[in-house]
N, CA, C and O atoms as CSV, one atom per row, in Angstrom:
chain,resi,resn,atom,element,x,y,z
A,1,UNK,N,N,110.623,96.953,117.192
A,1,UNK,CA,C,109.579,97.363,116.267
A,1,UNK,C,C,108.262,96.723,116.709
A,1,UNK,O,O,107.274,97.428,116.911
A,2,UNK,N,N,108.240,95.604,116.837
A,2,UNK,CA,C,107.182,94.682,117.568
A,2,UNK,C,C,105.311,94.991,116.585
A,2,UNK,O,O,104.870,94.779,115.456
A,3,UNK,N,N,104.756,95.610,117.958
A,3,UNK,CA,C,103.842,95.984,117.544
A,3,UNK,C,C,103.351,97.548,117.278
A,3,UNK,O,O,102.197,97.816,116.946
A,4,UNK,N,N,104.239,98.399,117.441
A,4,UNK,CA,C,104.557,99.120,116.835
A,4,UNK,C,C,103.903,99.624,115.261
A,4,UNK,O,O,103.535,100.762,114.971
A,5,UNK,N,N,103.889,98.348,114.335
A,5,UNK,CA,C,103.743,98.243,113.067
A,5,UNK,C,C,102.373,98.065,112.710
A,5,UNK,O,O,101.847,98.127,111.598
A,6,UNK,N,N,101.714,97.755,114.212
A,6,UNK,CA,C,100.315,97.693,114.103
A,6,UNK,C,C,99.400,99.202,113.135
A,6,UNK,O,O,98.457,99.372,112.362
A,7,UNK,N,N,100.204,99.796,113.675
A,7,UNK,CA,C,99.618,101.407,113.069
A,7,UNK,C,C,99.894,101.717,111.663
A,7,UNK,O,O,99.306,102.548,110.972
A,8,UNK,N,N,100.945,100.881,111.296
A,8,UNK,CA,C,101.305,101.192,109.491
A,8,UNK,C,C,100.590,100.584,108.803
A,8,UNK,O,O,100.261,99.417,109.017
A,9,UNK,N,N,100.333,101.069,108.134
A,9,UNK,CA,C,99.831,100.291,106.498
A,9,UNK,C,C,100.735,99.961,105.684
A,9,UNK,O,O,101.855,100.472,105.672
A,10,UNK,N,N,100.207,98.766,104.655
A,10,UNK,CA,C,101.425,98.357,104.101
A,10,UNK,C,C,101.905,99.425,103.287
A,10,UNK,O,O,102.581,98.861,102.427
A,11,UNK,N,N,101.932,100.638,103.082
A,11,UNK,CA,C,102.492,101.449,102.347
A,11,UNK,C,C,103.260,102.114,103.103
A,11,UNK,O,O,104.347,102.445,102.631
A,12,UNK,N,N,103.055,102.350,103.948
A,12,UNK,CA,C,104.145,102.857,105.045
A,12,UNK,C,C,105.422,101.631,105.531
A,12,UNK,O,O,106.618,101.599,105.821
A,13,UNK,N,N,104.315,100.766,105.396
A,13,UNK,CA,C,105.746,99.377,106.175
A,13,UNK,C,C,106.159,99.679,104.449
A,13,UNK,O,O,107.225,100.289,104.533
A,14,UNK,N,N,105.926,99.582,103.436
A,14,UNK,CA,C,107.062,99.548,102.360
A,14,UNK,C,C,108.228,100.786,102.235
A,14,UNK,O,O,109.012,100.944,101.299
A,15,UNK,N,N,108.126,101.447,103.218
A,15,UNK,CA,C,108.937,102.336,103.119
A,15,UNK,C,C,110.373,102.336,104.403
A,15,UNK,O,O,111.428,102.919,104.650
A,16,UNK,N,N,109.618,101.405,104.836
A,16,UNK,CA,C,110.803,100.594,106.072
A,16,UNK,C,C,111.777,100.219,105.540
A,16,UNK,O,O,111.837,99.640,104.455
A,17,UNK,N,N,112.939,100.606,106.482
A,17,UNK,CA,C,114.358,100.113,105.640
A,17,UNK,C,C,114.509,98.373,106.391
A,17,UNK,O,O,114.436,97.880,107.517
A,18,UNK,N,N,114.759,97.895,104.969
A,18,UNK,CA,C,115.081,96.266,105.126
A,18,UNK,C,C,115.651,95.521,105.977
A,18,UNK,O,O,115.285,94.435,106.427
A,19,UNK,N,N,116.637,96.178,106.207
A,19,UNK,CA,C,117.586,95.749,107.191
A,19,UNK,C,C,117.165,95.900,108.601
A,19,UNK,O,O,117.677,95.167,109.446
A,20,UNK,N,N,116.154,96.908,108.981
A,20,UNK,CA,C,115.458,97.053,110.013
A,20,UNK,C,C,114.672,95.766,110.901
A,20,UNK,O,O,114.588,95.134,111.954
A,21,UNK,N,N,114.008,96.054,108.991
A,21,UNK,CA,C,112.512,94.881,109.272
A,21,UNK,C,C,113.629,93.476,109.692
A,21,UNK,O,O,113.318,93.063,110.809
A,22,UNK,N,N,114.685,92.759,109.149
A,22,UNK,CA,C,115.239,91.960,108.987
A,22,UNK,C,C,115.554,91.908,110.591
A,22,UNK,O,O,115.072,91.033,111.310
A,23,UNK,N,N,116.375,92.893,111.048
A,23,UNK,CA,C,116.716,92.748,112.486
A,23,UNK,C,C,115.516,92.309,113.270
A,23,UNK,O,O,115.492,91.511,114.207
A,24,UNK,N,N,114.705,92.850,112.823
A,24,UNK,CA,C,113.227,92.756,114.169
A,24,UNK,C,C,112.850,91.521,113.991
A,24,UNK,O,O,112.030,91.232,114.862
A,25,UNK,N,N,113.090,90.503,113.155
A,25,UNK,CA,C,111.514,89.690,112.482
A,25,UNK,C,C,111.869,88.857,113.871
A,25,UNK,O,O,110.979,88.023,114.034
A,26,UNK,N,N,112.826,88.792,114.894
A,26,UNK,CA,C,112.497,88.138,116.250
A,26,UNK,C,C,111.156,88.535,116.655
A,26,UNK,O,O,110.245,87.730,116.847
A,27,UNK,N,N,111.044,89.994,116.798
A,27,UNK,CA,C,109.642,90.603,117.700
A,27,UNK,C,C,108.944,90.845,116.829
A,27,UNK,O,O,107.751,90.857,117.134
A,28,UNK,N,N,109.278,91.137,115.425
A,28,UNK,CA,C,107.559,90.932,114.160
A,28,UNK,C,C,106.851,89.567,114.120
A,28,UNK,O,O,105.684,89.562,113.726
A,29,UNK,N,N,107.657,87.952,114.629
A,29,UNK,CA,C,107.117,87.000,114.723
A,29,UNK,C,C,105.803,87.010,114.989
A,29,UNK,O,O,104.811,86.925,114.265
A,30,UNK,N,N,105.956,87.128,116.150
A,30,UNK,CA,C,104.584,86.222,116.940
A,30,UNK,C,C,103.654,88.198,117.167
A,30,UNK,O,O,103.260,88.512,118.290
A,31,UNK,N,N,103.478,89.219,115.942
A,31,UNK,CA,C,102.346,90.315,115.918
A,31,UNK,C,C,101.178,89.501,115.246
A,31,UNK,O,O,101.160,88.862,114.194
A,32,UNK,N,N,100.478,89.669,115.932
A,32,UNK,CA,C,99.178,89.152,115.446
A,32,UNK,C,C,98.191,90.022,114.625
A,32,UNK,O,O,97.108,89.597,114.224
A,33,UNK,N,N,98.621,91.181,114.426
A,33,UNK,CA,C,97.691,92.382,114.005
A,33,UNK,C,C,98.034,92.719,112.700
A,33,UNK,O,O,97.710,93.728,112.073
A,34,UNK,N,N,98.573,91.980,112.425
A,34,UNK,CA,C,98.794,92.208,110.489
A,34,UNK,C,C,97.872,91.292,109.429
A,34,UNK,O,O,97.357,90.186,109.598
A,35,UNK,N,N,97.869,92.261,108.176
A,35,UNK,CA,C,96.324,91.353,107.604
A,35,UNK,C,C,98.098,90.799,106.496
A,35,UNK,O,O,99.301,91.040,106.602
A,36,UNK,N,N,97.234,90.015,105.570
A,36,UNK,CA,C,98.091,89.011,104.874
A,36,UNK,C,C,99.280,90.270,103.912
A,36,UNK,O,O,100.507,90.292,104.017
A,37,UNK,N,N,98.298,91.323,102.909
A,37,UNK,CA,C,99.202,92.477,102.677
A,37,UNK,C,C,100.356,92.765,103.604
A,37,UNK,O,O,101.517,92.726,103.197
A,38,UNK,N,N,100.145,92.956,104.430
A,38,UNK,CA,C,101.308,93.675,105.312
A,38,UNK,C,C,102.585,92.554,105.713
A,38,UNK,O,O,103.738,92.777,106.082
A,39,UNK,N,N,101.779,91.136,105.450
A,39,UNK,CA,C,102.689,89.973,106.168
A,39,UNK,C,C,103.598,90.134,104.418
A,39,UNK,O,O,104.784,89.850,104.252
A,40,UNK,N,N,103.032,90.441,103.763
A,40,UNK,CA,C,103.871,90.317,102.262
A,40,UNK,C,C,104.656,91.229,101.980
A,40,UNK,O,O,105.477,90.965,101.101
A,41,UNK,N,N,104.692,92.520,102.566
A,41,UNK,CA,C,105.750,93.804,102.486
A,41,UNK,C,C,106.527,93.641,103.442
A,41,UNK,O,O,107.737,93.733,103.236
A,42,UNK,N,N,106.021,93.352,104.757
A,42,UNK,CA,C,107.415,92.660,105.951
A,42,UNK,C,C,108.180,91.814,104.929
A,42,UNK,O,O,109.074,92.268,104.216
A,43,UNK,N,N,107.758,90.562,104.918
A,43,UNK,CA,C,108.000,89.357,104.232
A,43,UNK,C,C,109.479,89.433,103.129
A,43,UNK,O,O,110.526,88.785,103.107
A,44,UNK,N,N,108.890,90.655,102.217
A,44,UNK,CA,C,109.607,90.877,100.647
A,44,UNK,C,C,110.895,91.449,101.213
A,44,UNK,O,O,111.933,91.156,100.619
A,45,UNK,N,N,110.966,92.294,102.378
A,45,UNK,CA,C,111.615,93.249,102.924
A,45,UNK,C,C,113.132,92.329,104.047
A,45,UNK,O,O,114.271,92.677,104.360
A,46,UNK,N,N,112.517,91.429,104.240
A,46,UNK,CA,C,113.332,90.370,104.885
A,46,UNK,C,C,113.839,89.229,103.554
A,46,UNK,O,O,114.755,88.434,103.764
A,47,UNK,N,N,113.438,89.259,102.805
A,47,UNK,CA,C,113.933,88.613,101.335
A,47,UNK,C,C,115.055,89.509,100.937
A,47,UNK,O,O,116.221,89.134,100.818
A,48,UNK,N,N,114.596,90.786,100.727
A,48,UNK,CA,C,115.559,91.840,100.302
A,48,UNK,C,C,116.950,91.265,100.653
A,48,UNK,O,O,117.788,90.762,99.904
A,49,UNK,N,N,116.982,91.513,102.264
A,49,UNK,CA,C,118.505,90.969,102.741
A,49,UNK,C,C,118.600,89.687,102.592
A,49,UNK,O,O,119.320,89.224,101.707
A,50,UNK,N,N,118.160,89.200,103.114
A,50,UNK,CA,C,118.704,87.571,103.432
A,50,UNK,C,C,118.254,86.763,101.774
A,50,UNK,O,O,118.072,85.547,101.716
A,51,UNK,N,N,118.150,87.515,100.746
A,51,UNK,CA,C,118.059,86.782,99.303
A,51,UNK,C,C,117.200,85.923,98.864
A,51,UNK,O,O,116.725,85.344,99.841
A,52,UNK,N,N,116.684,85.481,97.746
A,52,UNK,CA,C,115.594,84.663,97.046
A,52,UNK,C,C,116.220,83.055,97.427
A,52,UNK,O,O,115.325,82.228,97.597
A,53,UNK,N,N,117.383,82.629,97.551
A,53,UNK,CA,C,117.984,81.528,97.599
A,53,UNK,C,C,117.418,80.559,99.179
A,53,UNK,O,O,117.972,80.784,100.255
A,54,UNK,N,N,116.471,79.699,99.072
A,54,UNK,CA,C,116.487,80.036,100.324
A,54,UNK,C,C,116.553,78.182,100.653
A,54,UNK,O,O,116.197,77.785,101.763
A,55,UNK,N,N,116.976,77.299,99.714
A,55,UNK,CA,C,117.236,76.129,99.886
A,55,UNK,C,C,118.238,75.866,100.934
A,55,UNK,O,O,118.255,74.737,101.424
A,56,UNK,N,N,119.081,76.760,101.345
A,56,UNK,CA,C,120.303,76.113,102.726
A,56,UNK,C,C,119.788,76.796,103.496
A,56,UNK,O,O,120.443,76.693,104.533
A,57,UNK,N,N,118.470,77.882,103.724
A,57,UNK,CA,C,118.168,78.086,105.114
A,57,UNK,C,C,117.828,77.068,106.042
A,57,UNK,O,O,117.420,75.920,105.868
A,58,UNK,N,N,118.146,77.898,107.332
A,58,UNK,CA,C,118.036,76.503,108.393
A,58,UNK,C,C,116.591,76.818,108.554
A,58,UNK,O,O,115.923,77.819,108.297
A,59,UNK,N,N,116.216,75.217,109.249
A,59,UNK,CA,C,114.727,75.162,109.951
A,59,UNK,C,C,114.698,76.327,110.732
A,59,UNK,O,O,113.846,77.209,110.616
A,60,UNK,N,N,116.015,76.329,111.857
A,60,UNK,CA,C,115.579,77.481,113.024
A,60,UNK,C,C,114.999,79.111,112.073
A,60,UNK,O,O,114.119,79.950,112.265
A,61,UNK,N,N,115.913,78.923,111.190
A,61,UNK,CA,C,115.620,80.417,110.622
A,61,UNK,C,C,114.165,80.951,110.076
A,61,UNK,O,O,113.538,81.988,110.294
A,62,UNK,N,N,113.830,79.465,109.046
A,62,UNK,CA,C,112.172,79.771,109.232
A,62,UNK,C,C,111.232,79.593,110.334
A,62,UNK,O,O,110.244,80.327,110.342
A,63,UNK,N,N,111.351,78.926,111.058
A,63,UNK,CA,C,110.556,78.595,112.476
A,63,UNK,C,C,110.739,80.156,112.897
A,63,UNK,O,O,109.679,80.750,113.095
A,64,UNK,N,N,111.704,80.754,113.030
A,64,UNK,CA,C,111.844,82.062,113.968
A,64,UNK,C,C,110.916,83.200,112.933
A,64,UNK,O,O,110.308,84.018,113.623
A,65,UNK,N,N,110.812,83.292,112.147
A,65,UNK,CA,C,109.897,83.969,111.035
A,65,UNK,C,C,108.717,84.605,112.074
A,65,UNK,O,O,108.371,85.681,112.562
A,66,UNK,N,N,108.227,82.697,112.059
A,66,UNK,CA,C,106.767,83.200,112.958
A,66,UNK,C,C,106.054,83.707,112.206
A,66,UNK,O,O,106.300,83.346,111.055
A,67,UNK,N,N,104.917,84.688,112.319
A,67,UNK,CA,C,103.900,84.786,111.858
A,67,UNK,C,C,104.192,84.876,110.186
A,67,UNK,O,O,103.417,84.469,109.321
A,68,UNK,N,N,105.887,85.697,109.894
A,68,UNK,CA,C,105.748,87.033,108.547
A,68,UNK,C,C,106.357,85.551,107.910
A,68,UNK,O,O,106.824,85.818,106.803
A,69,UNK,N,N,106.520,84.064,108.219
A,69,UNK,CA,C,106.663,83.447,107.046
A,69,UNK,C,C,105.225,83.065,105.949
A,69,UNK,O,O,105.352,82.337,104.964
A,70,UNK,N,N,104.282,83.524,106.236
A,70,UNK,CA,C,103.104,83.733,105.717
A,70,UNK,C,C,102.769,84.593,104.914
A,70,UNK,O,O,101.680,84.654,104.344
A,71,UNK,N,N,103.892,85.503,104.775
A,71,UNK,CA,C,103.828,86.230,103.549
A,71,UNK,C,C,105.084,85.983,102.915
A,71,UNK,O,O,105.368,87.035,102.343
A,72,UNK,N,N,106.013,85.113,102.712
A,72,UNK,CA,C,107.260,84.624,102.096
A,72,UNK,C,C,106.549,84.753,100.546
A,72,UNK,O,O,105.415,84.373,100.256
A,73,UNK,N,N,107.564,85.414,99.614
A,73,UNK,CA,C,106.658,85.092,98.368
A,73,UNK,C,C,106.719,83.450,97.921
A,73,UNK,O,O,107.065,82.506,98.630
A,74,UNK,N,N,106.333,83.433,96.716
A,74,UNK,CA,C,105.877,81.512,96.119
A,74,UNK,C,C,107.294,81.359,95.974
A,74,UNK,O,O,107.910,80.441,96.516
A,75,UNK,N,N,107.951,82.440,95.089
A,75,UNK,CA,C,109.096,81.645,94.888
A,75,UNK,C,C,110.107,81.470,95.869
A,75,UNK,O,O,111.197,81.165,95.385
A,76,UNK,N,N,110.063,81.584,97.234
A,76,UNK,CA,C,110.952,81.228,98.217
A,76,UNK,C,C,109.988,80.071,98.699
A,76,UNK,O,O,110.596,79.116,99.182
A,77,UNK,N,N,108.692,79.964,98.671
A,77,UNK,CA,C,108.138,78.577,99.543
A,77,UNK,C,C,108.480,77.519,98.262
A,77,UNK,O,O,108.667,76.354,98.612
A,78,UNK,N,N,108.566,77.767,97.024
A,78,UNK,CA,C,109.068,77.157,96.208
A,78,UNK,C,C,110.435,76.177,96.779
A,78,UNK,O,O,110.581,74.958,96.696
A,79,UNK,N,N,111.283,77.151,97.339
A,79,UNK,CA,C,112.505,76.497,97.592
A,79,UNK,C,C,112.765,75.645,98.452
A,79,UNK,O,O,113.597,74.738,98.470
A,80,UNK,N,N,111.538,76.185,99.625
A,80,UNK,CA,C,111.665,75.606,100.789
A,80,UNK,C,C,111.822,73.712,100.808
A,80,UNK,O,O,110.823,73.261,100.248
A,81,UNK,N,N,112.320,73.111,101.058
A,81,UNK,CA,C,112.520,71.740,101.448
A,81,UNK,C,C,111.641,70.818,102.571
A,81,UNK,O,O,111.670,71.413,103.648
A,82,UNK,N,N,111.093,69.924,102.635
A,82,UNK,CA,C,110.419,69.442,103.785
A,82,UNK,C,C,110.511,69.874,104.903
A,82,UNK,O,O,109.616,70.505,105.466
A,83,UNK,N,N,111.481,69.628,105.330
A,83,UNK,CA,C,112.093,70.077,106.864
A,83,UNK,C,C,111.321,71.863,106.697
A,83,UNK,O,O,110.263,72.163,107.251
A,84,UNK,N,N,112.031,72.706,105.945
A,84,UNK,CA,C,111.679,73.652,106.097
A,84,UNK,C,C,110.308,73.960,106.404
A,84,UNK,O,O,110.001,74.644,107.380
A,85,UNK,N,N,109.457,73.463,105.579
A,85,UNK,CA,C,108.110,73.674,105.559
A,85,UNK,C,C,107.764,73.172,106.611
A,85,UNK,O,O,107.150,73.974,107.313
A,86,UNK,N,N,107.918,71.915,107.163
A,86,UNK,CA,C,107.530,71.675,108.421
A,86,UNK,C,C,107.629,72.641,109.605
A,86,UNK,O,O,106.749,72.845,110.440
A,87,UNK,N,N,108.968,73.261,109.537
A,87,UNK,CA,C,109.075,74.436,110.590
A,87,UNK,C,C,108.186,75.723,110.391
A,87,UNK,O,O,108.260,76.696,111.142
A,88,UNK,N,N,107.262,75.628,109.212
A,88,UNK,CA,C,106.539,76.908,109.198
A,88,UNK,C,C,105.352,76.629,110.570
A,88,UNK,O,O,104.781,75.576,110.854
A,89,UNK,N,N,105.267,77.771,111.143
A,89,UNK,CA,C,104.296,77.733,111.674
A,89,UNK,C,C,102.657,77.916,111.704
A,89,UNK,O,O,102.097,78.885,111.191
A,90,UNK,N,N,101.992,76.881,112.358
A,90,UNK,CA,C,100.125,76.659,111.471
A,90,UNK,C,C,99.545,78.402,111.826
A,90,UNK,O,O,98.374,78.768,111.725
A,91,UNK,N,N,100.513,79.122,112.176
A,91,UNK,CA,C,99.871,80.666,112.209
A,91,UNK,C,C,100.397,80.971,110.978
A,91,UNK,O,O,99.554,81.195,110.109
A,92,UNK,N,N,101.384,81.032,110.703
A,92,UNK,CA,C,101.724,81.743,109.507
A,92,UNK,C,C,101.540,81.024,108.347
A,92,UNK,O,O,101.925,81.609,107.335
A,93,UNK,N,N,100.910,79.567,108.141
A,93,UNK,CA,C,100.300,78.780,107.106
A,93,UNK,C,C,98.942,79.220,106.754
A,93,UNK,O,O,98.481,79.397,105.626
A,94,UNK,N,N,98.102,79.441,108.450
A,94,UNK,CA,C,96.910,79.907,108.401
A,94,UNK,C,C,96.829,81.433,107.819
A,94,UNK,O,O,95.668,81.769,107.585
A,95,UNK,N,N,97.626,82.237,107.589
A,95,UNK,CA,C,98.017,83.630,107.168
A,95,UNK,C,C,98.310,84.143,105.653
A,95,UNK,O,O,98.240,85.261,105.143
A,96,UNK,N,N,98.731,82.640,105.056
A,96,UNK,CA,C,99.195,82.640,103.533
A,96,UNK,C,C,97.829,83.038,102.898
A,96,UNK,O,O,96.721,82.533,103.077
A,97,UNK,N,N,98.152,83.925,102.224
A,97,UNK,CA,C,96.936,84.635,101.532
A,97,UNK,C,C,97.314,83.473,99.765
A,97,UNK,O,O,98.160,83.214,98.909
A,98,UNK,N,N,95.688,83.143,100.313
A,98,UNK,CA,C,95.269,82.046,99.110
A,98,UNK,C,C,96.118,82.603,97.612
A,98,UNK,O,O,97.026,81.951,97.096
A,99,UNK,N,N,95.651,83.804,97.122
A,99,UNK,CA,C,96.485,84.033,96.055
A,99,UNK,C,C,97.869,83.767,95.495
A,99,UNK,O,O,98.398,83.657,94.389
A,100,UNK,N,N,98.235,83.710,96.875
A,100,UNK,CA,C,99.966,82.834,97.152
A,100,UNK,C,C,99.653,81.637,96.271
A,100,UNK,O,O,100.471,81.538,95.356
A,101,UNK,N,N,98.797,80.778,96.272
A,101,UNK,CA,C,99.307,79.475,95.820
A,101,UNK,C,C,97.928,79.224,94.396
A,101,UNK,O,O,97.465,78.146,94.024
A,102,UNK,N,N,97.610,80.502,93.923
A,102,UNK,CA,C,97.085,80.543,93.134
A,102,UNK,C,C,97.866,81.020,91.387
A,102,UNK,O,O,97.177,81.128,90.372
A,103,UNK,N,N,98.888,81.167,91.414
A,103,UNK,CA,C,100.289,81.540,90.625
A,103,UNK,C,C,100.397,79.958,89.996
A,103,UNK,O,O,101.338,79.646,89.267
């Protein structure tokens, strides 16, 4: 899928099947061409599968995120644990759309 997704809008990426987006988020990582919206419909869409619970995810799993952990909603950075957060990356910190932590 990669960059590919460059051309969708988030209304189109919301119409992506989950499990898709979920397989790709290796090569959705490191797209640089998404505004914070779109990092939040990837984002919700990879929640879908892998669930709101996200206290026993591993570091590797958020580190591999890459860019779309920047649109994780609050209540999964909620969960996140030190370690975890540490593995976010300063792209996808720099990406968190302020409103995120305005809730």
């Amino acid at each position: 899928m990669g960059n590919l997704v460059c051309g969708f809008n988030s209304t189109q990426m919301s119409s992506l099947d989950s499990a898709a987006v979920d397989g790709a988020s290796n090569d959705l990582a490191s797209v640089t061409c998404l505004t914070s919206e779109q990092l939040i419909v990837l984002a919700n869409k990879i929640v879908e599968v892998q669930g709101t619970d996200w206290t026993s995810v591993t570091t590797d799993t958020v580190s591999n995120l890459g860019i779309l952990a920047g649109g994780l909603p609050v209540s999964v950075l909620e969960d996140l644990g030190p370690d975890q957060i540490a593995s976010i990356t300063t792209a996808a910190i720099a990406a968190i759309n302020p409103n995120t932590f305005a809730t």
